[in-house]
N, C-alpha and C positions, 0 to 999 in steps of 0.2 A: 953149181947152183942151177936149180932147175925151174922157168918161169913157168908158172901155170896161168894162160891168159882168161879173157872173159868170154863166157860162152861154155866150158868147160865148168865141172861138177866137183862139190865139194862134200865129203863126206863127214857126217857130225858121230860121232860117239855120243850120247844122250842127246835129251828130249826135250828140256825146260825152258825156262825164260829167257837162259844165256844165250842158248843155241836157238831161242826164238829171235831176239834182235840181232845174233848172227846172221842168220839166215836172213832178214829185211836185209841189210848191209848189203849182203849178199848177192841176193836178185835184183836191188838199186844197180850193181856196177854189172851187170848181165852172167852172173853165175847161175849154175843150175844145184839144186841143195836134194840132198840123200841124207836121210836121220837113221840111224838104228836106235831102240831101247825096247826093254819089257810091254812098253805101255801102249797106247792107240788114244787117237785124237789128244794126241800133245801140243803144248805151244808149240813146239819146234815146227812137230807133225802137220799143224796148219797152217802153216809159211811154206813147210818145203815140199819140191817138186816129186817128191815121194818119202812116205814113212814104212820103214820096216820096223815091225813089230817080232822081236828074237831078245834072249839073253843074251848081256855081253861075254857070259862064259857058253855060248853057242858058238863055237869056234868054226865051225862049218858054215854055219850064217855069217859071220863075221866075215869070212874069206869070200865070200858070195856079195857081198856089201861092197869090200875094196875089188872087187874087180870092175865094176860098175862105175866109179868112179874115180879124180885122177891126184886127187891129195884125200890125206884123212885129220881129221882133227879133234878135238871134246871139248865139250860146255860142262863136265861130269869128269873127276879125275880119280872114282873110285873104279877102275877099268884096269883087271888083271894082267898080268906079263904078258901072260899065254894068250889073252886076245890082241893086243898090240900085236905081237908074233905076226897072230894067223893076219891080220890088216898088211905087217908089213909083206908078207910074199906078192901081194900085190899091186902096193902103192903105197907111196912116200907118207911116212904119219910126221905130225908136228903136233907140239913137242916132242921131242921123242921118248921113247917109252921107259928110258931112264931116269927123265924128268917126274912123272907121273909116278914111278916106284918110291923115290926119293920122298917126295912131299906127300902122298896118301898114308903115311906112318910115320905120327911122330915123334916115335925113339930115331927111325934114320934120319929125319930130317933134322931134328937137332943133333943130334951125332953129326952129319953132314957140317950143319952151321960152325957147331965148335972147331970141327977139324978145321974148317978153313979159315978157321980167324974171324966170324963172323957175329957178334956181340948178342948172346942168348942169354936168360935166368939161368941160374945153376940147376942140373934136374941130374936124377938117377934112373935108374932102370929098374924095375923092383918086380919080379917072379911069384911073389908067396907075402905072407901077412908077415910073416918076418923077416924079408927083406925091408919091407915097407916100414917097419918100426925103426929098424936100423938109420934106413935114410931121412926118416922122420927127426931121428935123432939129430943128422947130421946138417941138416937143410933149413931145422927148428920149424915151428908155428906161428903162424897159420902156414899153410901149405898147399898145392893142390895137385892131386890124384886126376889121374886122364889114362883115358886107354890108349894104349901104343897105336891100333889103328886108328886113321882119321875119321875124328868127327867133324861136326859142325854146329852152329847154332847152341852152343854150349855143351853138346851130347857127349855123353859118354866121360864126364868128368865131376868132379865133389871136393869141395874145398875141405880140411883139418885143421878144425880151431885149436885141439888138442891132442892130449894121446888117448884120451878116451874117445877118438872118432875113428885111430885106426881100423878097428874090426869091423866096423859099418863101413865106411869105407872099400874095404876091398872087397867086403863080402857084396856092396853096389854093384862093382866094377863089369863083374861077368864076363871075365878075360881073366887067364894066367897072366898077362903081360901089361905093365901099365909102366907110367912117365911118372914122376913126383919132382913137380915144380916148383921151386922158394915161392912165397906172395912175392908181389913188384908192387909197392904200393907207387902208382904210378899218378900223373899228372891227367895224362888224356891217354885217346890212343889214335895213332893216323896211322894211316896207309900209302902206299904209292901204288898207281900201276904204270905197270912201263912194256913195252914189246921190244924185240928182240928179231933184227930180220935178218936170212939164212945169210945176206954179207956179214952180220957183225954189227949192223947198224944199229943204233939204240935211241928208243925217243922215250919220253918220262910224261906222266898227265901233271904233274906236279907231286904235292902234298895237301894229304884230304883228312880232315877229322871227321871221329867217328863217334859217335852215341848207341848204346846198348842200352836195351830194356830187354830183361829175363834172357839175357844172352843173344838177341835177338837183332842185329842192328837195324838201327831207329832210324838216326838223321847225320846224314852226311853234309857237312860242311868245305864248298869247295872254293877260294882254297885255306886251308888251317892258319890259324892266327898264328903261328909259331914263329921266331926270329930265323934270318937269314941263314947263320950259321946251321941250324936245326934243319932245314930245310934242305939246304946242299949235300948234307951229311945223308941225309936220308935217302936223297937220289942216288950219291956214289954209292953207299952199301945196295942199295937194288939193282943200280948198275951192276955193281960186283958177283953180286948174287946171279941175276941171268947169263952173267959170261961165265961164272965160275959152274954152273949147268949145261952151259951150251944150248941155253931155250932157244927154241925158231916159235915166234908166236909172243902170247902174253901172258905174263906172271904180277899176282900183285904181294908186294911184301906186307904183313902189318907191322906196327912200332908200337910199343908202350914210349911214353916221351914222360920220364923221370921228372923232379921237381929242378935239377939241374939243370937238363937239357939233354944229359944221358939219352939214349934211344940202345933198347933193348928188341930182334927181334921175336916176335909175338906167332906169326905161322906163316905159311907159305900159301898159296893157290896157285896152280897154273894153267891159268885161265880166264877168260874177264871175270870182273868180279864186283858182288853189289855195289861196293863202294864206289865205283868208276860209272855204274850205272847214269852218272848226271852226263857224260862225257856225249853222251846220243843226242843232246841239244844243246850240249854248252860248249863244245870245242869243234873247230874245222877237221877233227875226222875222231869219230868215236871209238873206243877200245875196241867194239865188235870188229869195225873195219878195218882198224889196228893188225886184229890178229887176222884177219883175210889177208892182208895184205903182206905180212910175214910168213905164212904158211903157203903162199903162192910166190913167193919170192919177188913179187913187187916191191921198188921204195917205201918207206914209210911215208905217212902223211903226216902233213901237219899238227902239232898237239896244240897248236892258241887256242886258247879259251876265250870266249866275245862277250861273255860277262859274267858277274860274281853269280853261284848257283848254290843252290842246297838240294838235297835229294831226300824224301821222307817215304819209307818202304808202307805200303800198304797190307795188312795180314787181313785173314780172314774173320777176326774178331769184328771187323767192320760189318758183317753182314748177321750178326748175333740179334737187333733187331730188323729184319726183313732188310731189302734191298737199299743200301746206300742213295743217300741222295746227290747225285751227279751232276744235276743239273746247280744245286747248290757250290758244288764244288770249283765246277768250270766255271761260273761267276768271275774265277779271278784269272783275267785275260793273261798275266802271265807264267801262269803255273801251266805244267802240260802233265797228261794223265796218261799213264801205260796201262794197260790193262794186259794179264798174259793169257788169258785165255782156258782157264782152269776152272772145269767147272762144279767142283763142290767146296765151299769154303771151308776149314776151319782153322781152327782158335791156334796162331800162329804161325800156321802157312801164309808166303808169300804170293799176295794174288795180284801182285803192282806196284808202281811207283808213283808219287809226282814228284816232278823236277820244276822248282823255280826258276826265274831270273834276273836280277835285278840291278839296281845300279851298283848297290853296296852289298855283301854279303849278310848281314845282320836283316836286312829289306828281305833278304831268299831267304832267309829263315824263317822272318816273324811269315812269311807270303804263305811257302809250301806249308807249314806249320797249323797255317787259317786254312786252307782248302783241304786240309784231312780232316780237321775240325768238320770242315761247314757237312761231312758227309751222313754228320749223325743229327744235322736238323730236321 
């Protein structure tokens, strides 16, 4: 195990908001922060102590990047073998680049889950419009179509009310290669995040509900109304999950949470992730720091949470009539406002968060809830 102390330089794989409250985390505990990505004046970019502007399949930039600095890590896990590689000849990457092949495609990642006993929807692999009729058959209606690579934000997937949607369907897809998932007519859906440090150590943020609008996640409730039993269940399987990967760093599982009580898992990230995003003002060490601190081989920190919170994603629909009212917003003394630093809005991009806090959860709801509201007075 190798300590990387403070003072020393941490290397980001992408450029976004992750890897922009990373980097705060960051230079709070006296790190020095290197980004790579395609882009220029990124969130990341404006926190860290230099941004390289290169493709992650620029493999010769890539190698140029980890010599420069003394761990490498990402906020971004769609990052090819072959640039992991070229990072690792010259410095220790976390997760490793095994973790990041696994969960960026999700035929391996549910293949992965099943193999190891890991509780998934039943899904096929389907090649051709007639494999897809086949498994349609077998898996029945409704249904949903997704492309084997990872998306996000709903992308890249189409639900099958019937068999007259097959052809539409695959002809969407725009990939040979797609997943065909049974529906889960579920209850909610939660998440966990947890990290994972190069001892073995494992700390959990709990369990967090999740709300989706147009596939989008909306409002995070932290922490999920769920019973005890549900709860424990869903930490051991993430437990499971990051040993049975060998993460150094942080992963968050999602859940579908059944009318039983069932928990089915939903996808993988390895990486902070929106959901956790409340963790930066509600708990004594937030995921970003989480994963600095595992990717450096530091203890973990603490995960108390100091009071019930909600987290409400701000997109760029908010700026659809001219510039949000802020001042409005911040009226409510305990709501706190992230902005990332992105500067053309649109209609669905993530441009922010606010994070309530309050005595009772139901309070950080109805709170963060009013201060996205007050944006459009």
């Amino acid at each position: 195990m190798k300590t990387i102390l403070p003072g020393s330089t941490i290397g980001v794989l992408g450029s976004g908001q992750l890897g922009r409250m990373f980097a705060i985390s960051a230079r709070r505990m006296g790190y020095r922060v290197h980004t790579l990505s395609p882009d220029t004046d990124t969130p990341t970019g404006q926190i860290a102590d230099l941004e390289i502007v290169a493709d992650y399949d620029d493999y010769e930039a890539v190698e140029r990047f980890a010599r420069e600095v003394d761990v490498v890590t990402f906020e971004f896990e769609n990052v090819s073998a072959q640039a992991v590689d070229a990072a690792l000849k010259h410095a220790p990457v976390h997760p490793r680049g095994e973790v990041l092949f696994t969960a960026q495609n999700r035929l391996r990642e549910k293949t992965f889950l099943e193999k190891n006993g890991f509780p998934v929807a039943p899904f096929r692999r389907v090649t051709s419009a007639q494999e897809l009729e086949i498994a349609v058959g077998e898996l029945g209606v409704p249904c949903v179509l997704k492309t084997a690579g990872f998306g996000y934000d709903g992308k890249g997937q189409s639900k099958i009310e019937s068999v007259d949607d097959i052809a539409h369907a695959w002809e969407s897809l725009g990939t040979n290669e797609g997943v065909l998932e049974a529906w889960i007519a579920f209850e909610r859906e939660v998440s966990v995040v947890a990290a994972r440090g190069q001892d073995g150590q494992f700390a959990d943020f709990g369990v967090v509900e999740n709300r989706h609008v147009n596939h989008i996640l909306d409002l995070t409730i932290a922490l999920a109304q769920v019973s005890d039993t549900v709860a424990r269940e869903a930490i051991e399987i993430t437990r499971g999950v990051l040993e049975a990967l060998e993460v150094v760093g942080v992963l968050c599982v999602e859940f579908f949470v059944l009318a039983d009580g069932m928990l089915l898992i939903n996808e993988l990230a390895p990486r902070p992730h929106n959901s956790g995003h409340f963790t930066f003002d509600a708990n004594v060490t937030s995921q970003f720091e989480q994963q600095l601190r595992a990717v450096c081989g530091l203890p973990l920190g603490s995960t108390q949470q100091l009071r019930p919170a909600a987290m409400a994603n701000l997109l760029g629909d908010a700026w659809g009539d001219g510039e949000p009212n802020w001042r409005a917003a911040c009226e409510f003394a305990n709501v706190k406002l992230h902005l990332y630093g992105k500067t053309q809005p649109r209609a669905g991009r993530k441009m922010g968060h606010f994070t309530a806090l309050a005595d009772a959860v139901d309070d950080a709801v109805r709170d963060v809830l009013a201060a996205r509201a007050a944006l459009a007075e």
